[in-house]
C-alpha positions as CSV (number, residue, x, y, z in Angstrom):
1,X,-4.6,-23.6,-5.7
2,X,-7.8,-22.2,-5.8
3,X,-9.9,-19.9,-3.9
4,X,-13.7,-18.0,-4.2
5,X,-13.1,-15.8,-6.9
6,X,-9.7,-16.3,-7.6
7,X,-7.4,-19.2,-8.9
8,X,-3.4,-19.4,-8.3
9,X,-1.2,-21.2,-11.0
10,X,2.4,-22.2,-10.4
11,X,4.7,-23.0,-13.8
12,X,8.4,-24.1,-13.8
13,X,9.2,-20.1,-13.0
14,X,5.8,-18.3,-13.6
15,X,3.7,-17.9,-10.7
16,X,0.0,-17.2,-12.2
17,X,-3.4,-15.6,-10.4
18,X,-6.4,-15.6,-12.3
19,X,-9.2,-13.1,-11.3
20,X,-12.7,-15.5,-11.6
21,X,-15.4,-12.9,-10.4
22,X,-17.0,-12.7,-13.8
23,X,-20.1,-12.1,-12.3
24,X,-19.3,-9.2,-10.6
25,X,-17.2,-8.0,-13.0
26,X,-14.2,-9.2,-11.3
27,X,-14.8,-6.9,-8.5
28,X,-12.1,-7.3,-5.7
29,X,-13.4,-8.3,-2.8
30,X,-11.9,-9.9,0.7
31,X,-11.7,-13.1,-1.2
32,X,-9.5,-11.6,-3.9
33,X,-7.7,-9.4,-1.8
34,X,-6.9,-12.4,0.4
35,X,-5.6,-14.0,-2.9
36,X,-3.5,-11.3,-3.6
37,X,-2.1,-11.8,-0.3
38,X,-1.4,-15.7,-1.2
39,X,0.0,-15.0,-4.3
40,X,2.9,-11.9,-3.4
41,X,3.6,-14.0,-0.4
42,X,4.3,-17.2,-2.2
43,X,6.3,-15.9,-5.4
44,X,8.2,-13.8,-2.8
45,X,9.2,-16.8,-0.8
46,X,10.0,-18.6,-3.2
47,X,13.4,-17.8,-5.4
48,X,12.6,-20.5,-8.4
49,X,9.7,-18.0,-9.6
50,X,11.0,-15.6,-11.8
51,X,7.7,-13.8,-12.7
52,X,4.2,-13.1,-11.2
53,X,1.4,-12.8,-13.6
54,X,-2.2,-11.2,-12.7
55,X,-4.7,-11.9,-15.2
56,X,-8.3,-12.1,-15.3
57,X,-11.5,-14.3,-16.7
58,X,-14.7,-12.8,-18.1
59,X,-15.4,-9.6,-19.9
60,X,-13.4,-6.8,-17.5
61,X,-10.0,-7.7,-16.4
62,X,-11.9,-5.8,-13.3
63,X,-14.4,-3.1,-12.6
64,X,-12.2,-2.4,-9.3
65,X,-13.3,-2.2,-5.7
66,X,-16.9,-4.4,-4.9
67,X,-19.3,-1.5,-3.8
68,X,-21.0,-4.2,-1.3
69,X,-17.7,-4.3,0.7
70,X,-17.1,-1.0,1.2
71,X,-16.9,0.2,5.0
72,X,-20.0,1.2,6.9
73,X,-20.4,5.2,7.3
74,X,-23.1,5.0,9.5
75,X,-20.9,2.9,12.0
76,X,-17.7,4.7,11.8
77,X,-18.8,8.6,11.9
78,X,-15.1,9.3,12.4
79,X,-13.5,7.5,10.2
80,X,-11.2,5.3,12.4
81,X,-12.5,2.2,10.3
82,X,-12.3,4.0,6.7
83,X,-8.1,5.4,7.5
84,X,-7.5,1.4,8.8
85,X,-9.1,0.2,5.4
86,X,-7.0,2.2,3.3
87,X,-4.1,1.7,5.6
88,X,-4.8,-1.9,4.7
89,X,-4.9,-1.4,1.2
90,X,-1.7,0.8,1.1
91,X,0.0,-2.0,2.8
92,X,-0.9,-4.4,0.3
93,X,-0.4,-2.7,-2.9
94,X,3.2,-1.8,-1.6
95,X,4.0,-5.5,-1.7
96,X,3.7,-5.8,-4.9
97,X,5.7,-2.8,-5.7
98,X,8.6,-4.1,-3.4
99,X,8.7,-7.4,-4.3
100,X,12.3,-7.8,-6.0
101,X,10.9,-9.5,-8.8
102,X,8.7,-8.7,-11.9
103,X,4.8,-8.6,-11.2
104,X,2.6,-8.2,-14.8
105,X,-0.7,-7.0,-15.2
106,X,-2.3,-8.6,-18.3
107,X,-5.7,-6.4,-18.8
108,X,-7.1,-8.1,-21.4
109,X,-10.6,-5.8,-20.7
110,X,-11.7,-2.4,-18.5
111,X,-9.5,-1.7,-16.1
112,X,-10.6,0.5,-13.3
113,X,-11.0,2.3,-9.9
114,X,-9.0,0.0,-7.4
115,X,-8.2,-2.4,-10.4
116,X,-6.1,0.7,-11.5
117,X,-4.2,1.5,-8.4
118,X,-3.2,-2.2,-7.8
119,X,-2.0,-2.0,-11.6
120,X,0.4,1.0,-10.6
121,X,1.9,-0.8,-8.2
122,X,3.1,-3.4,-10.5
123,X,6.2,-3.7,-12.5
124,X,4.2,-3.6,-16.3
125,X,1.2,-3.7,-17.4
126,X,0.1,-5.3,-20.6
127,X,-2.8,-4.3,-22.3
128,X,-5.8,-5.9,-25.2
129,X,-7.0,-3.9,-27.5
130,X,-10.5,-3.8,-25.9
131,X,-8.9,-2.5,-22.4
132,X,-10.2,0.7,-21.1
133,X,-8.3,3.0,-18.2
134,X,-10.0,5.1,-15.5
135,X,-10.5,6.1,-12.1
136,X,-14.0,6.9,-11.8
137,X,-13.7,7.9,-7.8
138,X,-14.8,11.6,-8.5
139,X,-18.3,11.2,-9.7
140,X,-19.0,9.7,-6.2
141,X,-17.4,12.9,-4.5
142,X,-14.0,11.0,-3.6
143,X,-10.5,10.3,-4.9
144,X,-8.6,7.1,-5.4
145,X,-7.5,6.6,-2.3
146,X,-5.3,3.3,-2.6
147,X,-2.0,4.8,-4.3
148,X,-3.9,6.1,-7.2
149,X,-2.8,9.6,-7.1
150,X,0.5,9.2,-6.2
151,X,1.5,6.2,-8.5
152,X,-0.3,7.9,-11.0
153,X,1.3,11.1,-11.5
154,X,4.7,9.0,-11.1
155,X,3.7,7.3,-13.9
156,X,2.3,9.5,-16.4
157,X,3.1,12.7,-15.0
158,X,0.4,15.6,-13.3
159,X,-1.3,16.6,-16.8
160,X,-2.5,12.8,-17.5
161,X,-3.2,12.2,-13.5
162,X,-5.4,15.2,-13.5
163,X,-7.6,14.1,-17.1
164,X,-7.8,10.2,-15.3
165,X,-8.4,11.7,-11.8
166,X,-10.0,15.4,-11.4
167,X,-11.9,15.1,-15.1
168,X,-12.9,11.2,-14.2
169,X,-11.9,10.6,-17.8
170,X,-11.2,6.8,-19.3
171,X,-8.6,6.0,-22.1
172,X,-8.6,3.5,-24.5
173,X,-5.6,0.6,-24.5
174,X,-4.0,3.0,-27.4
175,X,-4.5,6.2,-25.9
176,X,-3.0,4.6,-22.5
177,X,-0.1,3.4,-24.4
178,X,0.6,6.8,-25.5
179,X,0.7,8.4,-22.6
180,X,2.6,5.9,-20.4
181,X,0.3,4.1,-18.3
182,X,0.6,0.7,-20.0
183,X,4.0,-0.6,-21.7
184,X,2.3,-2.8,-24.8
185,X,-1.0,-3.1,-26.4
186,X,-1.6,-6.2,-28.5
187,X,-4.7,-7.6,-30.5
188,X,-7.5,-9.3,-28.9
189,X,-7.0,-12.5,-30.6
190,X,-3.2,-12.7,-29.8
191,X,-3.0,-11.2,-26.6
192,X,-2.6,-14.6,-24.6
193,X,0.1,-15.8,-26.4
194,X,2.1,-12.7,-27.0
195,X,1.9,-12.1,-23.1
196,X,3.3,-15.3,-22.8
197,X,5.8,-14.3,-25.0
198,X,6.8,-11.3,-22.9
199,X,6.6,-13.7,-19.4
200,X,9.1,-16.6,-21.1
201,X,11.4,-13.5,-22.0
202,X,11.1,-11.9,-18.3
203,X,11.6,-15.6,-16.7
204,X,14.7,-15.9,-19.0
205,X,16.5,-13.0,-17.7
206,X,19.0,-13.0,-14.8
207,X,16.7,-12.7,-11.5
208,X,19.4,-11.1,-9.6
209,X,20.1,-8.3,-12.1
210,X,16.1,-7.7,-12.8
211,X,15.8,-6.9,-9.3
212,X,18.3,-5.0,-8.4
213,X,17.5,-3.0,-11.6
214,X,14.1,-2.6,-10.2
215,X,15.5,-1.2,-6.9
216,X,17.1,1.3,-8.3
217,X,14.5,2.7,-10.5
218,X,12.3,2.8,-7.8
219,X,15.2,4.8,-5.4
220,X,15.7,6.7,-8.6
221,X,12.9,9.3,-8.3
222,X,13.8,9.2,-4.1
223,X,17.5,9.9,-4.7
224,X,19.7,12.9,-5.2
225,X,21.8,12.7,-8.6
226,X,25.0,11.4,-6.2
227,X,23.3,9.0,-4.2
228,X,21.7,7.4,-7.3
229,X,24.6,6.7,-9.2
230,X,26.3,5.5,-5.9
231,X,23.4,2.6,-5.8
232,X,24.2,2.2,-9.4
233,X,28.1,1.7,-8.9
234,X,27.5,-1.0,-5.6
235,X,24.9,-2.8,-7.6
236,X,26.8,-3.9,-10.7
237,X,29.8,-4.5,-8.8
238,X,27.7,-6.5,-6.9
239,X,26.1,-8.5,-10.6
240,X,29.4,-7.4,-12.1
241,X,31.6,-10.2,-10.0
242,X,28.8,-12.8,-9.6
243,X,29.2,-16.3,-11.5
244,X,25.9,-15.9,-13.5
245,X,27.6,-13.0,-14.9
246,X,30.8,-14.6,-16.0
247,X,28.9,-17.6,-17.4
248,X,27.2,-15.2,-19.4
249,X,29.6,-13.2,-20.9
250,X,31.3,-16.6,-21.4
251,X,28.0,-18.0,-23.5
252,X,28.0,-14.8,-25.4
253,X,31.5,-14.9,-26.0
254,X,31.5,-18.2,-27.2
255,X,28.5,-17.4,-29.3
256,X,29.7,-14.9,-31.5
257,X,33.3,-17.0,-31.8
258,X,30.9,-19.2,-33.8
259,X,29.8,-16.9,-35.9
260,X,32.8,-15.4,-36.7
């Protein structure tokens, strides 16, 4: 399925959307944004996709937010329209984050502003050697105001959020690896097939488990100490007596019988 700017790719358990705004630097725009939409809807309906994968064509995996859409000031002086936008926004960046299944962001080039914030709200994020970081909102007298600050310092912690954020600093792929905004850098020339790499091993692993396991690191930070190890205890009972489990343990027993 394709649409303007963006292009949706199904596989045996990989669901696939491809950013194609080269032009504009893969700006997001309504079109992508309605994408978006598409694609957490359909990989969230449907239970034989394991994995969602957001990649991009062109030079920028994407610049973030197209200026040209941007709401009107002069005909919202209070800012009804502006709080509904982001409201909008918020909405649709938590759907990714509460999907209970894997989503990966493959930035292959810059990744910022808006671009950024939706990236935070994904499970991993997968970088190329040539990928830059940054949230450039402050030179323009404003924040990132889509999840960036709070999915941010969750993620790397205030000392980072305030050198991305209040500083308006970027980070190389290496530099973001180091400080926890992005799980894996690879080579330029590679980087397509050791993604794929990564997605075949994700699709592979038990679906229930991965997202209950994502649940509870997500409740994890929301939790007291008791609480969180009481979702721990009902989950794996829950994987703990299920038949994929036993087959499993089965395989692996079985396994290492012939190796014995």
């Amino acid at each position: 399925m394709s649409k303007p700017g963006a292009s949706l790719t199904r596989g045996d358990a990989v669901l696939t959307l491809t950013l194609d705004r080269a032009d504009k630097l893969n700006a997001i725009n309504n079109d992508i944004e309605e994408a978006l939409r598409e694609a957490i809807a359909t990989f969230g309906a449907d239970p034989g996709l394991r994995v969602l994968l957001i990649a991009a064509r062109g030079d920028y995996f994407s610049a973030g937010f197209d200026v040209e859409h941007r709401v009107d000031d002069d005909h919202d002086p209070s800012g009804i329209l502006l709080r509904r936008r982001y409201r909008e926004l918020h909405d649709l960046f938590d759907l990714f984050e509460q999907v209970e299944k894997p989503v990966v962001v493959a930035a292959h080039g810059p990744c910022l502003g808006g671009a950024l914030e939706f990236a935070l709200s994904c499970d991993f994020r997968l970088a190329a050697t040539p990928a830059r970081f940054g949230l450039p909102e402050i030179k323009l007298g404003v924040l990132p105001g889509s999840g960036g600050t709070s999915r941010l310092t969750r993620t790397v912690g205030p000392a980072w959020a305030r050198w991305l954020v209040m500083a308006g600093q970027q980070v190389t792929a290496e530099e973001a690896l180091r400080m926890g905004l992005v799980h894996a850098v690879y080579p330029a020339e590679s980087f397509a097939d050791d993604v794929a790499v990564f997605i075949d091993r994700m699709a592979a692993l038990p679906g229930e488990a991965v997202g209950l396991a994502k649940i509870a690191i997500d409740l994890a930070d929301r939790l007291d100490r008791g609480s969180g190890r009481d979702l721990e205890r009902v989950a794996n009972t829950v994987l703990m007596t299920s038949q994929d489990h036993r087959d499993r343990v089965n395989a692996l027993k079985k396994r290492l019988a012939q190796e014995r």
